[in-house]
C-alpha positions, 0 to 999 in steps of 0.5 A: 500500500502506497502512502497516502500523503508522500507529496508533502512534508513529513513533520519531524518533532525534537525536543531540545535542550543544549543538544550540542552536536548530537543536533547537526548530526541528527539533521544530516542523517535525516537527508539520507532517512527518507526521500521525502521533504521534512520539516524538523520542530525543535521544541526547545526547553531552555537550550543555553548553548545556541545550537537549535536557534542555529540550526534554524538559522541554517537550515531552510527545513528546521524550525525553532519553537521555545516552549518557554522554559523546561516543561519536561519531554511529553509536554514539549512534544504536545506542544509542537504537535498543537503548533503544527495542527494548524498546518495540518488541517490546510494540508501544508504536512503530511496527515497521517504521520507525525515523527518523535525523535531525540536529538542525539539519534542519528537515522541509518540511511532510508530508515524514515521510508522504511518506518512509513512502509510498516505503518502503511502495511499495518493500519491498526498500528498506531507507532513505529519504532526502529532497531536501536543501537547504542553509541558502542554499536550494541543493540537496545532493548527498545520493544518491551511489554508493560511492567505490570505491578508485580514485575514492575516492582520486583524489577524496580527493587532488584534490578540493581542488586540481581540482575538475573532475577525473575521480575527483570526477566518478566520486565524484559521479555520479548527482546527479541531485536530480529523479529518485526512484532508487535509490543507493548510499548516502544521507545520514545527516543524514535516513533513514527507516530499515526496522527489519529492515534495521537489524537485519540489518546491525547498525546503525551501524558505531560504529567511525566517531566521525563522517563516512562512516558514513553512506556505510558504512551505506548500502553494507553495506545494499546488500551485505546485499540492500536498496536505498537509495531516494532519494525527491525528493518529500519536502524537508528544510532542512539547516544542515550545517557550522556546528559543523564549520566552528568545529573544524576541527582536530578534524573534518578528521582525523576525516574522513580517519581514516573515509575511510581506515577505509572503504576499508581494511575492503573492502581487507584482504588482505596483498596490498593494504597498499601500497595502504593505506599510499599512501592512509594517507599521502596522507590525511595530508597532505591533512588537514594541508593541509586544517587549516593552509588553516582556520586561516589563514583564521580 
């Protein structure tokens, strides 16, 4: 099946935040990505290196939206997705595609196309994500199923101290890297994203200033009726971690508050908050486990 809408711009949204040089490398691959016209959205969160403002500069297809300060990931990616909408309805984009990617990604040649062809192949899937490879040429795990409470638990708890144990194997299931499939989620560092299925669910959820809102978008999609689709055919490079990495402090509670936001939206009633207290708790002490061992180590 042919795409409906090759003639116009694929929208292309990433969020920056002082990307540095990892921007002008995702900009070059992209030309090789897809023989399609792009329009690249950066949805700046208080970059102070300059760099996307240039880039826009520079480049007839780039353009630079500040969202206003750092409002968190799924919140910028709303944000250009609202200020790309009108573009949409008079037919200046592409209608049917909208495409998420980090700035230090770096796109293997016809990638794009090749995402296009699995969406267009598969009209109940509402995301396409990539093979992804980390900087030192290994393959990420990056189509997973959704932790339920007991795996999600159990692998937030032990994950660190036992690596091997059951709840981690549950967690990870499916890495299977080889194999197009469907998952329970995908990703976030690279979707191609139907524009209904965005619309249906809303978006992203912006109550996660950053980590699992792509684990969160990727269940309430199946919830809403679509599928995730994990196409190994298409290739990207990832440079994940290197900001992460550099502020411990700020991002290992920000990953422990999403993880404990996660499970206590799909375990609301009264009659759980034992269960959200002991995972409260237990997040807790990780993280501070978690940020006492960074600092040590720097």
């Amino acid at each position: 099946m042919k795409h409906a809408a090759t003639s116009l711009p694929l929208a292309v949204i990433t969020v920056t935040y002082s990307p540095g040089k990892h921007l002008g490398a995702l900009i070059d691959s992209l030309a090789d990505a897809t023989a399609r016209r792009t329009v690249l959205l950066c949805a700046d969160n208080g970059s102070t290196d300059g760099v996307p403002q240039a880039a826009a500069e520079a480049h007839e297809h780039v353009e630079f939206l500040p969202t206003g300060g750092n409002i968190g990931y799924g919140a910028a990616i709303n944000a250009a997705a609202r200020a790309l909408a009108p573009r949409r309805e008079r037919g200046e984009i592409d209608p049917d595609y909208l495409l998420v990617v980090n700035p230090d990604v770096r796109f293997a040649p016809a990638s794009v196309d090749t995402l296009v062809q699995c969406l267009d192949a598969a009209p109940r899937a509402g995301a396409a994500g990539p093979r992804i490879e980390e900087a030192d040429g290994s393959v990420y795990p990056s189509a997973r199923e959704v932790p339920t409470l007991t795996t999600g638990i159990g692998h937030a708890l032990l994950a660190q101290v036992w690596p091997k144990n059951p709840f981690s194997a549950a967690y990870r299931k499916g890495e299977d890297m080889d194999t197009q499939r469907t998952a329970g989620w995908l990703s976030g560092s690279c979707l191609l994203v139907r524009w209904d299925a965005f619309d249906a669910i809303g978006g992203f959820d912006e109550r996660y200033f950053m980590y699992l809102e792509d684990i969160d978008f990727g269940d309430r999609l199946t919830r809403a009726g679509w599928d995730n689709l994990y196409c190994p055919h298409a290739g990207i490079r990832h440079d994940q971690g290197h900001v992460a990495g550099k502020f411990s402090r700020v991002t290992v509670p920000a990953h422990h508050a999403s993880a404990y936001r996660f499970q206590r939206d799909r375990h609301p009633r009264w009659w759980q908050a034992p269960v959200r207290l002991v995972l409260w708790v237990g997040l807790q002490a990780r993280g501070a486990l978690a940020v006492r061992r960074a600092s040590r180590r720097k």
